[in-house]
Structure formats: structure tokens, C-alpha cells
C-alpha positions as CSV (number, residue, x, y, z in Angstrom):
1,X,-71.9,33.1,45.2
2,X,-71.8,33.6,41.3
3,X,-73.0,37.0,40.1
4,X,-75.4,35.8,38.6
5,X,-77.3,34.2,41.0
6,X,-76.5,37.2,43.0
7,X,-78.1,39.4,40.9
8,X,-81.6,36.9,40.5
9,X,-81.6,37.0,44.6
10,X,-82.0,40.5,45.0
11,X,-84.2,41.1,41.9
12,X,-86.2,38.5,44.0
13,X,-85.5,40.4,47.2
14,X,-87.1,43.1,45.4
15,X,-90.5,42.1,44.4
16,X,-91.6,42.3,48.0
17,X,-89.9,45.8,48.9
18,X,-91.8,46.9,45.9
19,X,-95.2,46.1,46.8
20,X,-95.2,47.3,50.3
21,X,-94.3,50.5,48.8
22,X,-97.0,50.4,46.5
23,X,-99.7,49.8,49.1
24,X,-98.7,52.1,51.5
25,X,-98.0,54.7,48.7
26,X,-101.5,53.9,47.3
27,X,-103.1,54.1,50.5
28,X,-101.7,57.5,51.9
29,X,-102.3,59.6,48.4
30,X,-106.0,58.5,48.6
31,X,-106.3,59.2,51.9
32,X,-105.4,62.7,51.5
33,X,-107.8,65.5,50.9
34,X,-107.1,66.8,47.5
35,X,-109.8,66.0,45.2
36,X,-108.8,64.7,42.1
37,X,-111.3,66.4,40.4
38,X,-111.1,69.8,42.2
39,X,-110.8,71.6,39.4
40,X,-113.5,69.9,37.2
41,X,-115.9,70.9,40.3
42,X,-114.9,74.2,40.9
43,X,-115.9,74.8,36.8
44,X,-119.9,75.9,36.5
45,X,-119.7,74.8,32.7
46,X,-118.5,71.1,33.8
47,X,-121.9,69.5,34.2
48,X,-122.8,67.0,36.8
49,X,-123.1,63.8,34.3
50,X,-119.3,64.8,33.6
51,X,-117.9,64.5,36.7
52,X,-120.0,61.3,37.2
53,X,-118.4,60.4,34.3
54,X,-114.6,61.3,35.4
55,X,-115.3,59.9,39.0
56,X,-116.3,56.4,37.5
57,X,-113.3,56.6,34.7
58,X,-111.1,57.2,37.3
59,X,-112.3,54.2,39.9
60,X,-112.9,57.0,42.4
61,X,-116.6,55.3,42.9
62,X,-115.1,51.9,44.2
63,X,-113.5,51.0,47.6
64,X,-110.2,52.2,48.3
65,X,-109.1,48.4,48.4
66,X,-110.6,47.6,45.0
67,X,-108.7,50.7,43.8
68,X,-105.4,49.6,44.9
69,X,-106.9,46.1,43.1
70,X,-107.3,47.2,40.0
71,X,-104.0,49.5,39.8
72,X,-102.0,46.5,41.0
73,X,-103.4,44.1,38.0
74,X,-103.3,46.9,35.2
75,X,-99.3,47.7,36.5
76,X,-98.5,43.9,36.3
77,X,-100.1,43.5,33.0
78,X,-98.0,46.9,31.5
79,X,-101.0,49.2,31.3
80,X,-99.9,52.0,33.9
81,X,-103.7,53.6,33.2
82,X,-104.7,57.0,32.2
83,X,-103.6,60.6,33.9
84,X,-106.4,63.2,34.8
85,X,-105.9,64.6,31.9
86,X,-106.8,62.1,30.0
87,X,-103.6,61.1,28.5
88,X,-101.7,57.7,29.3
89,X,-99.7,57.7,31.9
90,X,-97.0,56.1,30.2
91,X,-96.7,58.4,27.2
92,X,-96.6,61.1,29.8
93,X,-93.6,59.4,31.5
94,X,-91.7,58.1,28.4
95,X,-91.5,61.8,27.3
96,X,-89.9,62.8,30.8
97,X,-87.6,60.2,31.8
98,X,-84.3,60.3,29.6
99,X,-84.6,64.4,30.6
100,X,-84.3,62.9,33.9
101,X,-81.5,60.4,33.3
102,X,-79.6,62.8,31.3
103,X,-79.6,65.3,34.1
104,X,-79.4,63.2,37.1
105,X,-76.3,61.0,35.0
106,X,-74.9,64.5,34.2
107,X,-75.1,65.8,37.8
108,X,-73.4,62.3,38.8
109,X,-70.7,62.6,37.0
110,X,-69.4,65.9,37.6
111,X,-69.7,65.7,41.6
112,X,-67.9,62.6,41.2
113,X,-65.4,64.0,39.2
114,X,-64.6,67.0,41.2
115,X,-65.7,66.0,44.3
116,X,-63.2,63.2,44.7
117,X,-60.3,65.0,43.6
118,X,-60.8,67.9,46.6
119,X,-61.8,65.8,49.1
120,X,-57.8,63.7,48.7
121,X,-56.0,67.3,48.0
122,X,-57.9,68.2,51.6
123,X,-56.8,64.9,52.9
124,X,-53.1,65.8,52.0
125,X,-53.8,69.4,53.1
126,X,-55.0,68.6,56.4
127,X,-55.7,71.8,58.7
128,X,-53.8,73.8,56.1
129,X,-55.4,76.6,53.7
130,X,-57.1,74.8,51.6
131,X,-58.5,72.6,53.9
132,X,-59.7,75.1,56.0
133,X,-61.5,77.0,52.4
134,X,-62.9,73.9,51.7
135,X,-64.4,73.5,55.2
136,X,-66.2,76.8,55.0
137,X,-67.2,76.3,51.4
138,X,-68.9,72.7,51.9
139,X,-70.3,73.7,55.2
140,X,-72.2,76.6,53.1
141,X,-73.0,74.0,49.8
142,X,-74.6,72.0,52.1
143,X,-76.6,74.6,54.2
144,X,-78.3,76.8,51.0
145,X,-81.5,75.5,50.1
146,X,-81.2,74.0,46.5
147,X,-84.7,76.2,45.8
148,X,-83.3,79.2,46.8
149,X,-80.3,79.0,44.9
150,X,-82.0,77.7,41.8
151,X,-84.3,81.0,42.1
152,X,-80.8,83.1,42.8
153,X,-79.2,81.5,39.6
154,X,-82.3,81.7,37.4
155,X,-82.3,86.0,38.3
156,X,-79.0,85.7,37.3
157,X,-79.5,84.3,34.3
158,X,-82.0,87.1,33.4
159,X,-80.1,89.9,33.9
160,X,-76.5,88.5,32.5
161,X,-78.7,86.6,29.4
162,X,-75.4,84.4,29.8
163,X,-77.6,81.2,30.6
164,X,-81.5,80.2,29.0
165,X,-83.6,80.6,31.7
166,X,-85.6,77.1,31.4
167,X,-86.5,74.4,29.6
168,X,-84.2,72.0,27.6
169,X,-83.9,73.3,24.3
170,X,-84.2,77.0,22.8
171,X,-87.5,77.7,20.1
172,X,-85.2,77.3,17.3
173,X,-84.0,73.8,17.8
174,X,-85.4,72.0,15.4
175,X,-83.4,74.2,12.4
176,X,-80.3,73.5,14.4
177,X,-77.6,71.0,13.2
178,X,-76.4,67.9,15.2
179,X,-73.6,69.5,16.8
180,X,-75.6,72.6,17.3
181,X,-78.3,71.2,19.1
182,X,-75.5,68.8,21.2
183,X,-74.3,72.4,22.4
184,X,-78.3,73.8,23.1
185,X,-79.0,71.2,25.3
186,X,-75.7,70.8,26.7
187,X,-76.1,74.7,27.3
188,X,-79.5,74.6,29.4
189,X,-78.2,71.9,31.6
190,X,-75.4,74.0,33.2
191,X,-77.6,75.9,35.3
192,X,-79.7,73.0,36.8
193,X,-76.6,71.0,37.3
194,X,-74.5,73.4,38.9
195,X,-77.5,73.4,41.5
196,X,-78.0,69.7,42.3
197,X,-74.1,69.1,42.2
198,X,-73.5,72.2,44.6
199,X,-74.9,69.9,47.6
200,X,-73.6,66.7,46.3
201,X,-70.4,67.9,45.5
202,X,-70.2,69.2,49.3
203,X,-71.1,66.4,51.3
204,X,-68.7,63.4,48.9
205,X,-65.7,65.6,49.2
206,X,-66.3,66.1,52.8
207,X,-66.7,62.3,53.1
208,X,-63.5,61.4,50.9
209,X,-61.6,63.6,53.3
210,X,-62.4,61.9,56.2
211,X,-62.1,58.7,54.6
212,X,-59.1,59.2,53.4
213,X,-57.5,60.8,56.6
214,X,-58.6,57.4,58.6
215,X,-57.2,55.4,55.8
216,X,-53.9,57.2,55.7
217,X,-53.9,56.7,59.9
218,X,-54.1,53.1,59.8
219,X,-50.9,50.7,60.5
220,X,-50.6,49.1,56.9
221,X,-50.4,52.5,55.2
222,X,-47.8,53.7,57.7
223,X,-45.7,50.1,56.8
224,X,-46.3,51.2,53.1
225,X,-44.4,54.1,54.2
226,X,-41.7,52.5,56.3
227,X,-41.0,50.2,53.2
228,X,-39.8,53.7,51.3
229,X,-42.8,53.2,48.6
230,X,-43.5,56.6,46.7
231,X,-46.4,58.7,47.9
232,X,-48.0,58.3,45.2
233,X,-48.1,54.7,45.2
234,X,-49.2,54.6,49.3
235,X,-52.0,57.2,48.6
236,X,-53.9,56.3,45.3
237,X,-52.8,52.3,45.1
238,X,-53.1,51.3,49.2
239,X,-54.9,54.1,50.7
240,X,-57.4,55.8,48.2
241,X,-59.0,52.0,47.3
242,X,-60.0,51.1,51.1
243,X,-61.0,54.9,51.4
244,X,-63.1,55.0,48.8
245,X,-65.3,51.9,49.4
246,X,-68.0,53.6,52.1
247,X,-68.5,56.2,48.6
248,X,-69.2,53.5,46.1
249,X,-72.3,52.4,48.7
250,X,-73.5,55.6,48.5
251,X,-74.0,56.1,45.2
252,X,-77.0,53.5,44.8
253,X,-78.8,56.1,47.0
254,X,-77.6,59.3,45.3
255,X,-79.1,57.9,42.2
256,X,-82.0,57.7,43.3
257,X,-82.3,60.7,45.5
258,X,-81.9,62.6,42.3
259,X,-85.4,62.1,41.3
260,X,-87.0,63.4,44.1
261,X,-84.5,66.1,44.8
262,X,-84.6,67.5,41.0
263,X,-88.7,68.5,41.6
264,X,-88.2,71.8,42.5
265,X,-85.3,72.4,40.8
266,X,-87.0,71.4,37.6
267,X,-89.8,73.3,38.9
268,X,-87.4,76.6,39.0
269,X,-85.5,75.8,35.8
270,X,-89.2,74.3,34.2
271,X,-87.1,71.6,33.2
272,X,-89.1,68.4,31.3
273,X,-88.0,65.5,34.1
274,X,-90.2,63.3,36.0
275,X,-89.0,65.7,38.8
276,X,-91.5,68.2,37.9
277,X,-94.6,65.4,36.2
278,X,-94.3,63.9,40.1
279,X,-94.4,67.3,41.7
280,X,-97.4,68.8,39.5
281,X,-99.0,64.6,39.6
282,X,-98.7,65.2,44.0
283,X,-100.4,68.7,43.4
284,X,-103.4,67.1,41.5
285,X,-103.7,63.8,43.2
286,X,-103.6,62.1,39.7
287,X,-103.0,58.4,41.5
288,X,-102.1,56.7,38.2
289,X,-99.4,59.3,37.7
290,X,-98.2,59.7,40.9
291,X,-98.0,55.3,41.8
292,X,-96.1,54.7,38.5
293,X,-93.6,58.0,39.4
294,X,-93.2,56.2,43.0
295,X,-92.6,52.8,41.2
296,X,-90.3,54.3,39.1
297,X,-88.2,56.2,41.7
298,X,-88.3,52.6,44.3
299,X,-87.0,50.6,41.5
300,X,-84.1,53.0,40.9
301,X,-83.1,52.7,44.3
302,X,-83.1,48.8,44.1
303,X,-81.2,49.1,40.7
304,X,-78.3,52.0,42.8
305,X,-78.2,49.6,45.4
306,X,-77.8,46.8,43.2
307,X,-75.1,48.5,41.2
308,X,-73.1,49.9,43.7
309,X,-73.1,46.4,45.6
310,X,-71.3,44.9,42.2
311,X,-69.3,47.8,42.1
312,X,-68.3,47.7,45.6
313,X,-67.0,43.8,44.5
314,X,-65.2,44.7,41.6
315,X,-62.7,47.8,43.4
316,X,-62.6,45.7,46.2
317,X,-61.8,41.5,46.0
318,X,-62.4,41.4,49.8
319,X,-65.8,41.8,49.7
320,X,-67.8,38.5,49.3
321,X,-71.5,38.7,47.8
């Protein structure tokens, strides 16, 4: 199959996954018992024509079915509605999401980049020293709670001052220069990177070790070996391709994991993403915010899933989409 049609098919393939995420999404956040307008209602000055007001802006006076209605028509024509607030959702979102992509692409790249390298030197190390370290530090990586050590590295940003202790940028950022302000931001993102790598980084160089191990078991890598090829040739041009295949599938889903798994961590750090707008949107019940979050997040999936399959064809000519 071209990759081109390849690529229309599962766009296609898509457009169904979507919607029954949107209805049942849809469904269970209006079925829940926050009140959208708690906070209105719980302020004596807010008067009762108000709150009228809000609950018909909002659609919260029509059937839960004409809701869903009208959301789905106003998100297939572009319009992604209004937030509690007031403000359009899509404002509210453009402002968050390249935080969001610049963290989550950031936090990609370095587990990848480590993570592969220890998980072959543990390979090659098998039941020595460092196999046996890196055993014990995955098995912890992967234990901490990411919330717990984003509040232990935020305390210890306060009383080192090595590290800004949230946000993106510092107050003075605007007098910066270019290179300056390439540094600021590149400076706030080590904290809230080293936490959402520490558990990725554990888990793929635990699963490129025991990849790689089964790889370098099998019969054509011991021929490779027979044959008198170098080890670096048997390891990184036979072995490491085949072993690295089940990771490549992976990353579709680690994509878009990030989103949701960056909330509290944002939270911590009070980080701009769309980690933190769909945490505080969940809190509030603010439907418009929360569905277009949701669609956001499903259609990164598709897109990971998409990628990684196209990826998956390109390091490996076996593969047939």
C-alpha cells in the first residue's frame, strides 16, 4: 500500500475513534456533580438574573443530548465555544499548547537520548555492576510518584536558588536579548523535565535491555558472530535495529501520555501547558474547555500512533503497511 493512501486510511479510521470519545467524554463530565457555576452561586453579590444568564450562555438549560448537539456542530464548524470565564476557548488553548509541545518534545528527546544508550551498555553488561545499579535505580524511577518528586525538587530549588521555582520565563524577560531569553526558558525547563524524563527514562532503558538481550540470543546474531563480524557491526547494525522496533511503537503512546501526565507536574512547577488549563478546566467543569483539551490529547494519540507506524516502516523494510 502507498503511503499515502496509508496515511488517508487511518486519518479516516480516525474520525470514528474521535467521536466516540467525544460522546462518552461529553456525557461523563456532565454527569458529574460539580456545578459549573459553583462559584457564581456560592457569591451573595451574584444576583439571580446572572446566573440565569450564565446557565443559558452556557447551554446548561437544554438537554444533556442537545448539549453534546450543539458542541459537536460549533467543534466541526471551528468555533470551540466560550470558557467559564468568559474567554474563548481557543485563545485559552493557543496560549498553552507550544508550552506543552516544547516540554513534552524536550522531555522526548532527552529519555530517548539517554535512555537508549543505558539500556545497550546494560545489555552488554548483563548481571554485571552496572547492570545490577541500573536495576535498582529504574526500579526506584519508576516507583516515586512524579508529584512527590516535583514537590521534593521544587523545595530544593528554594533553598539552593540554583533553579526558578515556576513558571516559564523570569519577570525580566521581556528586556532580555535573544540568546538570553533562549537560556531563561531553556533554564525553567530543567526542573520539570528532569521529572517527567525520570519515569520515562526508567521504564525505555529497562525495555532496550531486554530487547536487546533477546535480540543478541537469537540464531542469526550468533551466525553474525560465527562469520568473525566485529561487535560493533553484530550489535548496532544486526541486533540493535530488530531490538529497537517494539520502542519505536511505543512512542506514539508516550507522546501522548505526556499531556495528561504533565498536569500535576505543571501544577507543581505552575508551568503554562495544557497540562495544567485541563487540570484547573476538570476542577471547574468548564465543558467547552475540558471537550476541546480531550480532543486535543485523542488526536495526538492518533497522530503518535500514526507516526510511529511510518517510523516503524522506515528502520524496518520488513514491515508492510
Amino acid at each position: 500500500m502507498p503511503l499515502s493512501k496509508f496515511i488517508f486510511k487511518r486519518i479516516i479510521q480516525a474520525i470514528p475513534i474521535l467521536f466516540i470519545v467525544s460522546l462518552i467524554s461529553f456525557f461523563l463530565i456532565r454527569m458529574s456533580p460539580v456545578d459549573p457555576l459553583a462559584e457564581l452561586r456560592l457569591n451573595p453579590s451574584i444576583s439571580k438574573q446572572t446566573l440565569e444568564y450564565e446557565q443559558k450562555r452556557l447551554g446548561l438549560d437544554k438537554p444533556i443530548y442537545v448539549q453534546y448537539f450543539l458542541w459537536a456542530k460549533s467543534f466541526i464548524q471551528g468555533d470551540l465555544g466560550t470558557c467559564s470565564t468568559g474567554e474563548r476557548v481557543i485563545d485559552k488553548i493557543k496560549e498553552r499548547t507550544l508550552n506543552t509541545l516544547l516540554l513534552s518534545l524536550n522531555v522526548i528527546f532527552w529519555t530517548w537520548a539517554i535512555g537508549i544508550p543505558i539500556g545497550i551498555i546494560a545489555a552488554l553488561n548483563y548481571r554485571k555492576a552496572f547492570d545490577r545499579i541500573l536495576t535498582i535505580l529504574s526500579s526506584i524511577g519508576m516507583a516515586i510518584p512524579s508529584f512527590f518528586f516535583a514537590i521534593l525538587l521544587l523545595i530544593f530549588a528554594q533553598k539552593t536558588g540554583l533553579f526558578p521555582i515556576g513558571g516559564l520565563t523570569s519577570f525580566d524577560f521581556q528586556n532580555m536579548t535573544i540568546f538570553e531569553k533562549i537560556l531563561d526558558i531553556m533554564h525553567h525547563l530543567i526542573l520539570p523535565t528532569i521529572v517527567l524524563a525520570t519515569i520515562s527514562l526508567a521504564s525505555l532503558s529497562r525495555q532496550m535491555r531486554a530487547n536487546l538481550l533477546d535480540v543478541l540470543d537469537s540464531d542469526y546474531v550468533k551466525f553474525a558472530k560465527t562469520k568473525g563480524l566485529s561487535p560493533f557491526k553484530v550489535i548496532f547494525k544486526h541486533a540493535l535495529r530488530n531490538a529497537i522496533n517494539p520502542l519505536i511503537t511505543l512512542l506514539g503512546f508516550e507522546f501522548a501520555g505526556l499531556l495528561s501526565g504533565a498536569a500535576l507536574t505543571e501544577y507543581v512547577f505552575q508551568y503554562p501547558g495544557l497540562g495544567r488549563l485541563i487540570l484547573e478546566a476538570v476542577m471547574k467543569s468548564d465543558i467547552n474547555l475540558v471537550m476541546a483539551s480531550l480532543m486535543i490529547g485523542s488526536t495526538m494519540l492518533v497522530l503518535g500512533n500514526l507516526l510511529s507506524d511510518i517510523m516503524l516502516k522506515i528502520t524496518d523494510p520488513r514491515v508492510r503497511i
